[in-house]
C-alpha positions as CSV (number, residue, x, y, z in Angstrom):
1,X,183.5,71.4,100.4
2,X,183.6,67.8,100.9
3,X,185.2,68.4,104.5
4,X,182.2,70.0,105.6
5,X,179.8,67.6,104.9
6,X,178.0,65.9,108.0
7,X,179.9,62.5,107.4
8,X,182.9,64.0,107.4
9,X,182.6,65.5,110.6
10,X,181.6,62.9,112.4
11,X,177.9,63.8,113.0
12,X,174.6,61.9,112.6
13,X,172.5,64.3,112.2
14,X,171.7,67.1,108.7
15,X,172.9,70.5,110.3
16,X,176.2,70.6,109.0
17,X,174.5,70.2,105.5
18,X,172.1,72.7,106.3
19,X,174.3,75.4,106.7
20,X,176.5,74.0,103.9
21,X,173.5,74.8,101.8
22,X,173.3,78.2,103.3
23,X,177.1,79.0,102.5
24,X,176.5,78.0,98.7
25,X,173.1,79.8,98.6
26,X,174.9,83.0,99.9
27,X,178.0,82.9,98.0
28,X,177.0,81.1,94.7
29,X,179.9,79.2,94.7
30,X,179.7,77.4,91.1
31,X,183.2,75.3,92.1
32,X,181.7,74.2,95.4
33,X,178.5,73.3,94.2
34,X,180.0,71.5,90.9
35,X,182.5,70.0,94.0
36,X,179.3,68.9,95.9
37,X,178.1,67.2,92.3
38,X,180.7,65.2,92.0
39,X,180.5,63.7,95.4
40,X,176.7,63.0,94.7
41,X,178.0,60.6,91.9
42,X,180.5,58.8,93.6
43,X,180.9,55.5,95.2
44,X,180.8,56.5,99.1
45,X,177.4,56.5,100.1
46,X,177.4,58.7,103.4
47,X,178.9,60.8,100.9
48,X,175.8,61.0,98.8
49,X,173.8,61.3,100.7
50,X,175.1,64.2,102.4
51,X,175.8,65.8,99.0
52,X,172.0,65.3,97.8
53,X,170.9,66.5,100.9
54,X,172.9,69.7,100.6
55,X,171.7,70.0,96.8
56,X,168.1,69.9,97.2
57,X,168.6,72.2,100.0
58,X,170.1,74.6,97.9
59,X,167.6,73.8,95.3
60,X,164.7,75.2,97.8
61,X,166.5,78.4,98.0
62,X,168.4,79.4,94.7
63,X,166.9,76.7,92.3
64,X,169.0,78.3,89.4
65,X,172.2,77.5,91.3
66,X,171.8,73.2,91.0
67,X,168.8,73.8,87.8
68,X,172.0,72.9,85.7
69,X,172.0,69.1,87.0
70,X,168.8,68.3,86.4
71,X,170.0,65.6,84.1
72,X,172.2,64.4,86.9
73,X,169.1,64.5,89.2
74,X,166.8,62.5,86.7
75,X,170.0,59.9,86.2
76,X,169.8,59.1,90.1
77,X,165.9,58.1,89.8
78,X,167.3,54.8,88.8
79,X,169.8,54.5,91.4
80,X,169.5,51.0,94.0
81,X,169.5,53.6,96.6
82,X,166.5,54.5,97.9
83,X,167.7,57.3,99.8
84,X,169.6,59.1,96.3
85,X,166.0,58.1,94.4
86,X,164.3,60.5,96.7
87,X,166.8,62.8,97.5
88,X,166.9,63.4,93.6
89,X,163.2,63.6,93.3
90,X,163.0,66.3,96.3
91,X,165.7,67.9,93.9
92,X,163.9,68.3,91.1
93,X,160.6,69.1,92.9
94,X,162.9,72.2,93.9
95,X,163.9,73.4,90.1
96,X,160.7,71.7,87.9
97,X,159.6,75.4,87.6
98,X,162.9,76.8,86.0
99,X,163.6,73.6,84.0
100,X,160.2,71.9,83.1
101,X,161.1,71.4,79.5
102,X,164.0,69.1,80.7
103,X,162.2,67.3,82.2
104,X,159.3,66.5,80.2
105,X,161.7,65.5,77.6
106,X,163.4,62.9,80.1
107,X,159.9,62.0,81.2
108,X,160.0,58.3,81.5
109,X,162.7,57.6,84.3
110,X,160.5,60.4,86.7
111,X,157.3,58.8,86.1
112,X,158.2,55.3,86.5
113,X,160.3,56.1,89.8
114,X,156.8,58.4,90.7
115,X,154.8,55.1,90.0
116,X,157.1,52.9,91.8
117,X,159.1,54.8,95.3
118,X,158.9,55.5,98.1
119,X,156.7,57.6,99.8
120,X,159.0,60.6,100.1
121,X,159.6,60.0,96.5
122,X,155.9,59.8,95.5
123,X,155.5,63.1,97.3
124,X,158.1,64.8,95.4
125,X,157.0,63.0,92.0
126,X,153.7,65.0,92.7
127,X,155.0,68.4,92.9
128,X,157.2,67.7,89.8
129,X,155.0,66.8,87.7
130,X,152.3,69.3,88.8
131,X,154.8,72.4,87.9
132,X,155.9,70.9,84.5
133,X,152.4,70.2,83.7
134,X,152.0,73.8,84.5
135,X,154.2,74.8,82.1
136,X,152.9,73.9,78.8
137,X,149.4,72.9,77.7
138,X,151.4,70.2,75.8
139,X,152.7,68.9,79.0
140,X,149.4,69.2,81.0
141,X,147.4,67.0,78.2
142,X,150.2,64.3,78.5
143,X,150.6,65.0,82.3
144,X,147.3,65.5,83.6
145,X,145.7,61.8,83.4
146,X,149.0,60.9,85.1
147,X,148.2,62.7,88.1
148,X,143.9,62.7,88.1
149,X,144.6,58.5,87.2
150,X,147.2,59.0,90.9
151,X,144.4,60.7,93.0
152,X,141.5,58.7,92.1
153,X,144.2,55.4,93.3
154,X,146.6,56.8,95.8
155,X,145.6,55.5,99.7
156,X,143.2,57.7,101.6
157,X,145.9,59.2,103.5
158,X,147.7,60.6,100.7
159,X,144.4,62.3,99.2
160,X,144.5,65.5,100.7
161,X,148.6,66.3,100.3
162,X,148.7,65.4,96.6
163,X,145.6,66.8,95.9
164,X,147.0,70.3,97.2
165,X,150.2,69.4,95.5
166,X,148.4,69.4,92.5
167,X,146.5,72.8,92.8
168,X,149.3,74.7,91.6
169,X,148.7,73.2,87.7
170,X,144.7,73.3,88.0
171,X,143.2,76.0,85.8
172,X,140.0,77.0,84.2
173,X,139.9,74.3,81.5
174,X,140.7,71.2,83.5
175,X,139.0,72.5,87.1
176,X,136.0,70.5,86.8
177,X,137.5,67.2,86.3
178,X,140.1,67.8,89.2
179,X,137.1,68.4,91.4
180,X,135.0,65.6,89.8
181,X,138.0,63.5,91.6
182,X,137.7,65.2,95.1
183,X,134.3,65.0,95.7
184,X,134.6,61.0,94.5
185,X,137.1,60.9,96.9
186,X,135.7,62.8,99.6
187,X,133.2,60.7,100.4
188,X,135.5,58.0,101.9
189,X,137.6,60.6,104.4
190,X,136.9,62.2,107.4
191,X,138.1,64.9,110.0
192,X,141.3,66.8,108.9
193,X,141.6,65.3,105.3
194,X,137.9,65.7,104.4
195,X,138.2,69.4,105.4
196,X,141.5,69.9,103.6
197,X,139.6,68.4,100.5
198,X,136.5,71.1,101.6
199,X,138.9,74.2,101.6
200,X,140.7,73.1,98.2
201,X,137.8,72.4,96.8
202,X,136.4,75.6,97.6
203,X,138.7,77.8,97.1
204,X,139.7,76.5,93.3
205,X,135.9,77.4,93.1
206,X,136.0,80.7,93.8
207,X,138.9,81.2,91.4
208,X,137.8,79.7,88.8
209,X,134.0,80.4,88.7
């Protein structure tokens, strides 16, 4: 599988790790993906990165199939290299549904990497914890100040994309103080984020009135 991978070809851009992706999605190819794994974790970083790339791809399409490295994934939040950090995060944004109780317990490397990346990480760090939160009500009343404590921070550009990030773990006991944050944050954005904020806002209304 290694072969395959964009770096090996001699190509600069992600297509060959696209359709590598693909191939495993189709074929559930446990040796190929544990091959993939292994080159995720060694020293060669074009390498890596192509092998991350191809795993979180997967991820969006068969979570189950990479759901068994989520330890590997939560390990590479403290990797030097940005690009692994939130590669892995993208990862685990992909499975967080089928393994959320892995993840809560191995809480502490995800939320310090969600306090401290990159903006592609911080992204991803948002959807992860909003599905684990979704889980459990034990995770949402450890989890939930995490993420109202983000929006009521995060720059006004980010408001509107982790706010609807967030949606997905909002329910009928903690609706009102999610919206208590939008409308404290709506008054400083205009145009296409104010009326994101609007239709998120109004439609978490209407399900939960």
């Amino acid at each position: 599988m290694i072969e395959k991978l964009a770096s090996q070809l001699g190509r600069k851009d992600q297509e060959p790790n696209i359709q590598l992706a693909q191939a495993l999605s189709q074929s559930e190819d446990a040796n190929g993906i544990q091959e993939i794994v292994q080159g995720l974790l060694g020293k060669n970083k074009s390498i890596a990165g192509d092998c991350i790339k191809v795993l979180y791809e997967l991820g969006e399409r068969k979570p189950r199939l990479v759901s068994p490295y989520v330890d590997d994934f939560i390990a590479l939040l403290r990797s030097k290299n940005n690009r692994l950090v939130w590669g892995a995060m993208t990862a685990l944004a992909s499975i967080a549904e089928v393994v959320p109780d892995e993840i809560f317990r191995n809480l502490d490397p995800v939320i310090t990497a969600f306090h401290n990346g990159s903006a592609i990480t911080v992204d991803n760090g948002v959807l992860v914890l909003a599905k684990v939160c979704k889980a459990n009500p034990a995770y949402e009343k450890h989890l939930m100040p995490v993420l109202l404590e983000h929006l009521r921070e995060c720059k006004p550009s980010e408001v509107a994309r982790h706010a609807e990030g967030m949606a997905v773990c909002i329910n009928s006991e903690n609706v009102g103080a999610f919206i208590a944050v939008l409308e404290a944050r709506k008054g400083h954005l205009t145009g296409s984020p104010s009326n994101r904020l609007r239709r998120l806002e109004g439609k978490l209304l209407r399900q939960f009135k």
